[in-house]
C-alpha positions in Angstrom: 11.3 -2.0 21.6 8.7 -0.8 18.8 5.2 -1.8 19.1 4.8 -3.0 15.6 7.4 -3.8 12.6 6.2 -3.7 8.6 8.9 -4.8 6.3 8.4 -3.8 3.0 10.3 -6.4 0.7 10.2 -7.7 -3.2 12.9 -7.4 -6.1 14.8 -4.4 -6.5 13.6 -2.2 -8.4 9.8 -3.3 -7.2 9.7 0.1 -5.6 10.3 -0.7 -2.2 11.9 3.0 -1.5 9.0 5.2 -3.0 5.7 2.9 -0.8 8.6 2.5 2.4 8.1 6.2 3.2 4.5 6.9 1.7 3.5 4.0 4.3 5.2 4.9 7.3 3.3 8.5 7.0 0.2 6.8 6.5 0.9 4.6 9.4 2.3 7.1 11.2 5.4 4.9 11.7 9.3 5.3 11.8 10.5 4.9 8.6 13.9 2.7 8.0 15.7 2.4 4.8 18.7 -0.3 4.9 20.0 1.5 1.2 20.1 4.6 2.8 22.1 3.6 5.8 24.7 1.6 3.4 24.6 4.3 1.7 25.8 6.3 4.1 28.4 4.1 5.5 29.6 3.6 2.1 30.9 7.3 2.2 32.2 7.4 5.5 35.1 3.9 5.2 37.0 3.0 2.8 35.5 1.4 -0.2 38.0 -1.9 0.6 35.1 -2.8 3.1 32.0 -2.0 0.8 31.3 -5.8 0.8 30.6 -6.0 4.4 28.1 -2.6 3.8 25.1 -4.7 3.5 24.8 -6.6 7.0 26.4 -3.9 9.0 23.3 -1.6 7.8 20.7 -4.1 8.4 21.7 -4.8 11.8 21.5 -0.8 12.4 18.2 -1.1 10.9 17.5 -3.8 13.2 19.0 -1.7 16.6 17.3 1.6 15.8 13.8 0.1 15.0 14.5 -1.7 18.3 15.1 1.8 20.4 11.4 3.1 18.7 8.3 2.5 20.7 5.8 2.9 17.9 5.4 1.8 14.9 8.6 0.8 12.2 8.6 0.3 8.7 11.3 -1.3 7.2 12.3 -1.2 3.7 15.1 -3.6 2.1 15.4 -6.4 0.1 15.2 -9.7 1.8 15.9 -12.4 -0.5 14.0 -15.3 1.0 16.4 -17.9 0.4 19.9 -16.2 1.7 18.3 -13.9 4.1 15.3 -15.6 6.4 16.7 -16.7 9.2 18.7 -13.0 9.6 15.5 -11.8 8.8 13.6 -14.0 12.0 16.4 -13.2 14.2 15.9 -9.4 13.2 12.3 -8.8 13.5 13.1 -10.9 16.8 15.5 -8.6 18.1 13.3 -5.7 17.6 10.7 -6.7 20.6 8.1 -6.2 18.3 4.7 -7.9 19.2 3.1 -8.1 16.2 4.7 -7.7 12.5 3.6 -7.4 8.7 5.3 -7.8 5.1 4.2 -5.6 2.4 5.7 -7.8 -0.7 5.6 -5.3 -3.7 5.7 -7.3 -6.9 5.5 -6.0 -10.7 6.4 -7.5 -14.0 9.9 -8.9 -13.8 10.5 -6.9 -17.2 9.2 -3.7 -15.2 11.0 -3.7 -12.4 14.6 -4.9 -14.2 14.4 -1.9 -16.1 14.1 0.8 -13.4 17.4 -1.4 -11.8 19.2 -1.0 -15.1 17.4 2.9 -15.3 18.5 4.0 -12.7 21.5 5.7 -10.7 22.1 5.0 -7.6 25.3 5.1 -5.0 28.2 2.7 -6.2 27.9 0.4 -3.2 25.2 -1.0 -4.5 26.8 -2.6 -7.9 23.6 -2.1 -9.7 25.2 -3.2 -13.2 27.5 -6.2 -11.9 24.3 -7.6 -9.9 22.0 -7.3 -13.3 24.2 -9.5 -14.6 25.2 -12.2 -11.9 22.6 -12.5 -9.8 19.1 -11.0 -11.7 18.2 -14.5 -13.2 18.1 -16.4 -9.9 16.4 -13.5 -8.0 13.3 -13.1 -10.5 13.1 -16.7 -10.6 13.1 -16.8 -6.6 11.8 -13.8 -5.5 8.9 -14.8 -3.0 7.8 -13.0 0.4 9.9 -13.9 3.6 6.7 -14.9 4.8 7.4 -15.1 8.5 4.1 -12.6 9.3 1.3 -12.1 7.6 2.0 -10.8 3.8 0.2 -8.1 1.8 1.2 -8.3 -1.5 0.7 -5.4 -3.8 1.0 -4.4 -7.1 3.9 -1.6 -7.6 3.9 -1.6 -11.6 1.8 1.4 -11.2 0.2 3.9 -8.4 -0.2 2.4 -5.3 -3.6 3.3 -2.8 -1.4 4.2 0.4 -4.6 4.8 2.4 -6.0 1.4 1.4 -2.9 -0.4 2.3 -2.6 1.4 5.4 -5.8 0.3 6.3 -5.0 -3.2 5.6 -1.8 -3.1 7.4 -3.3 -1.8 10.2 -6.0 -4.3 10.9 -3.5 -7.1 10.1 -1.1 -5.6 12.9 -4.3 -5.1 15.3 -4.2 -9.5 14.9 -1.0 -10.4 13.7 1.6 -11.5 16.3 5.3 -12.2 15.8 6.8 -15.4 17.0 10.3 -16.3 16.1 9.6 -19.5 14.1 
């Protein structure tokens, strides 16, 4: 079961998958990217089942940071009102004693334009969810907020040692309980 869990969470495009593995060096920690996983899978079935991608690699997140005794950080995008309780029962089924979430915000304008910037694997349907579901995530987006949150600006540079440090004393007090 790992020791401790960091999620690191916000809008896509917020810049999740540059701090996720900055952090878990800084920490020390295991370093989990559900994207990459989907990724991944996306390559090895056939696309028919693309839509089913998105849980599958989660719960793989969820199994391997459970088989890690240290520290885990998880990067994905947890959109607080679809995904909390799969996030509680996650976090849950990772044993982990205490937990953190690293929320990384920027300017809604900021971070749509790296989404519609960027290229990235086709699973992902970067363009259809621009369209569809943007609007109602920028107007949602909050923190899962099940653990202690450290929100931090990723419209620029980010300190990694600083948040490190902050993580790390939150983690040293912070407990999980599945609420």
């Amino acid at each position: 079961m790992a020791r401790a869990l960091v999620l690191v969470n916000g809008l896509p495009g917020a810049g999740k998958s540059t701090l996720a593995p900055a952090l878990a060096v800084e920490l020390d920690a295991l370093a989990l990217s559900k994207d990459q996983i989907k990724e991944a899978l996306a390559d090895a079935v056939d696309p028919a089942l693309a839509g089913a991608l998105g849980g599958v690699a989660m719960a793989a997140v969820w199994s391997l940071a459970a088989s890690h005794s240290g520290t885990v950080v998880v990067d994905s995008w947890w959109f607080r009102p679809r995904d909390l309780d799969h996030a509680r029962e996650g976090i849950a089924r990772t044993g982990a004693r205490a937990a953190v979430e690293v929320w990384c915000e920027a300017p809604v304008e900021v971070v749509r334009a790296r989404v519609a910037g960027r290229a990235r694997h086709p699973v992902h349907g970067d363009g259809h969810r621009l369209a569809t579901d943007w609007p109602r995530w920028a107007a949602e987006a909050a923190p899962l907020a099940l653990t202690p949150v450290v929100r931090v600006d990723t419209g620029g540079p980010v300190e990694v040692a600083a948040l490190g440090r902050t993580v790390r004393e939150l983690l040293a007090t912070a407990s999980f309980q599945a609420r």
